[in-house]
C-alpha positions as CSV (number, residue, x, y, z in Angstrom):
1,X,0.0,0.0,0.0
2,X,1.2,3.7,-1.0
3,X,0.5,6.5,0.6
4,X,0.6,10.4,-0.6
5,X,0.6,13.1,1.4
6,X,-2.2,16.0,-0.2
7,X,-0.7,19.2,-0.2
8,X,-3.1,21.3,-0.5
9,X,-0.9,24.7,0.7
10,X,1.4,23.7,-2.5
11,X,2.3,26.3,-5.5
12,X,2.4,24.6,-8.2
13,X,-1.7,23.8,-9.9
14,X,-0.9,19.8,-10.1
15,X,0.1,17.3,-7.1
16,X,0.7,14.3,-9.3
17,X,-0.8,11.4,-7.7
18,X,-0.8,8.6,-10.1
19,X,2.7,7.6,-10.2
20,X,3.4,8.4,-6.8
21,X,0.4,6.0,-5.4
22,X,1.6,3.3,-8.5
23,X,-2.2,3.9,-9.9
24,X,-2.1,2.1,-13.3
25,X,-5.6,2.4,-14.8
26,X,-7.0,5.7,-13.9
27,X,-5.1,8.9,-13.7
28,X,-5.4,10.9,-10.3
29,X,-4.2,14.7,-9.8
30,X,-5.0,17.2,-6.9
31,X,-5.6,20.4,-8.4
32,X,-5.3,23.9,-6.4
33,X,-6.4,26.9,-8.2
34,X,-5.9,30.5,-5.7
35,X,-8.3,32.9,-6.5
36,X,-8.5,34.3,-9.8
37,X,-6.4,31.5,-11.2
38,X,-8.1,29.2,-14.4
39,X,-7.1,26.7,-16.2
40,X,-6.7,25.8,-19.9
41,X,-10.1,24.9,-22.1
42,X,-9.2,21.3,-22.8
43,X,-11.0,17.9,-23.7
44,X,-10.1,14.4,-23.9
45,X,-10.7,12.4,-26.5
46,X,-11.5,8.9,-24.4
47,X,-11.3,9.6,-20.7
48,X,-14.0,11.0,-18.9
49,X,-13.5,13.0,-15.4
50,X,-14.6,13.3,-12.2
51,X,-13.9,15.9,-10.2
52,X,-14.1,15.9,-6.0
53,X,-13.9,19.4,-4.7
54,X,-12.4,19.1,-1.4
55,X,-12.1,22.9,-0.6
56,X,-13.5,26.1,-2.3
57,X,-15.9,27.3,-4.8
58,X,-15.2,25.3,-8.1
59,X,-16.8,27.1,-11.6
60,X,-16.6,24.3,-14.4
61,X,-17.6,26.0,-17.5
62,X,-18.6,23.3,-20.2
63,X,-18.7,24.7,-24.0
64,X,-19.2,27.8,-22.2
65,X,-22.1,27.0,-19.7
66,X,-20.8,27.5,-15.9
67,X,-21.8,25.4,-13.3
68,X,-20.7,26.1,-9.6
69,X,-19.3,23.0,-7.5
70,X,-18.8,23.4,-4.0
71,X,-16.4,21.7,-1.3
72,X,-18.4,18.6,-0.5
73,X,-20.0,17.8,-4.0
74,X,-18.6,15.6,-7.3
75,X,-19.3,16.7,-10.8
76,X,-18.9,14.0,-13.8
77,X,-17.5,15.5,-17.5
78,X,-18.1,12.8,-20.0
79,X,-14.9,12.3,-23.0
80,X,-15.2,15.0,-26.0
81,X,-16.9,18.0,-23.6
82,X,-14.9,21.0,-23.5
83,X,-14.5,22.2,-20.1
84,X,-12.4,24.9,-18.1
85,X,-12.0,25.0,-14.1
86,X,-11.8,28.6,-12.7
87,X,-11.8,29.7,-9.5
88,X,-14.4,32.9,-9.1
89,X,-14.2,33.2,-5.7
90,X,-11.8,35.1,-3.0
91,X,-10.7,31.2,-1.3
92,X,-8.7,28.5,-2.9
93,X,-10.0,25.8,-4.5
94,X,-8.7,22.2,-4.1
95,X,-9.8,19.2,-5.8
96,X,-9.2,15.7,-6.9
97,X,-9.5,14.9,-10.9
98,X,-9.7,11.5,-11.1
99,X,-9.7,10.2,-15.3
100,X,-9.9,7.0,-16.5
101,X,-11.3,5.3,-20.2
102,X,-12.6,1.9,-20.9
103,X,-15.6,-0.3,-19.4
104,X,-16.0,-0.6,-15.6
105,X,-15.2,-4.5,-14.8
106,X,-17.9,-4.5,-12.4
107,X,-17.6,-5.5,-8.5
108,X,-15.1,-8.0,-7.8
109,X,-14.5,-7.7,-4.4
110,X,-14.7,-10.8,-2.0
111,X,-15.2,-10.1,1.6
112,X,-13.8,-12.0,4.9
113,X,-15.2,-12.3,8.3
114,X,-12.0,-12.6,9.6
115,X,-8.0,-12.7,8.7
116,X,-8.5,-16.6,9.1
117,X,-10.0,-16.9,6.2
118,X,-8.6,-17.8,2.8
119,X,-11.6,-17.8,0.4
120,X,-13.5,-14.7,0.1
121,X,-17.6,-14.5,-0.3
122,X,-19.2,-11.3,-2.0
123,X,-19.2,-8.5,0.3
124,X,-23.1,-8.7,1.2
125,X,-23.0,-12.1,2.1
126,X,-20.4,-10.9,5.2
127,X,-21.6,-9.4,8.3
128,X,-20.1,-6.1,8.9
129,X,-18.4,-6.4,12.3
130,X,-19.1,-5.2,15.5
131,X,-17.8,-2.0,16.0
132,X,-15.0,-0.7,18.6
């Protein structure tokens, strides 16, 4: 298991978190915009985003059209949209872009009642344990 540090007091936009965590199939970036700050109008061609704001007033304008997301909230941009993240408002803004492109597998997860146990059941055919 890896494990990153957010800085979210950093000066640079971008707090690559992909390589750092060894993510292989999704990309992962915390972005910080101060106030005033926007980025590029971009698109991708395959990948869609999600963004997480985790501080601040996001603005995502998409083909033009801006739509506020606050600290607490997740916005989805589907491949091909042209979008541009600008902070409007007088506190920084710092959120996780998470990108990835192909299929979801689906839920593969297997689930043990204890560390005992070698063969894993689906997760709703485990008890959730009692709590501390």
């Amino acid at each position: 298991m890896e494990v990153v540090q957010l800085e979210f007091d950093g000066d640079e936009r971008f707090q690559k978190l992909r390589d750092p965590l060894g993510v292989n199939t999704f990309g992962i970036n915390l972005i910080r915009l101060k106030p005033g700050q926007r980025g590029r109008i971009h698109r991708h061609r395959e990948q869609e985003e999600v963004y997480v704001v985790l501080a601040g007033t996001l603005t995502v304008y998409v083909e033009d059209d801006p739509t506020e997301v606050g600290s607490g909230q997740v916005a989805h941009l589907a491949p091909n949209e042209r979008r541009q993240l600008v902070n409007h408002g007088s506190e920084p803004v710092a959120l996780l872009a998470l990108g990835g492109s192909g299929e979801h597998t689906g839920r593969d997860g297997e689930a043990f009642e204890s560390w005992d146990e070698t063969e894993g059941r689906p997760p709703q055919e485990v008890p959730l344990p009692a709590d501390l």
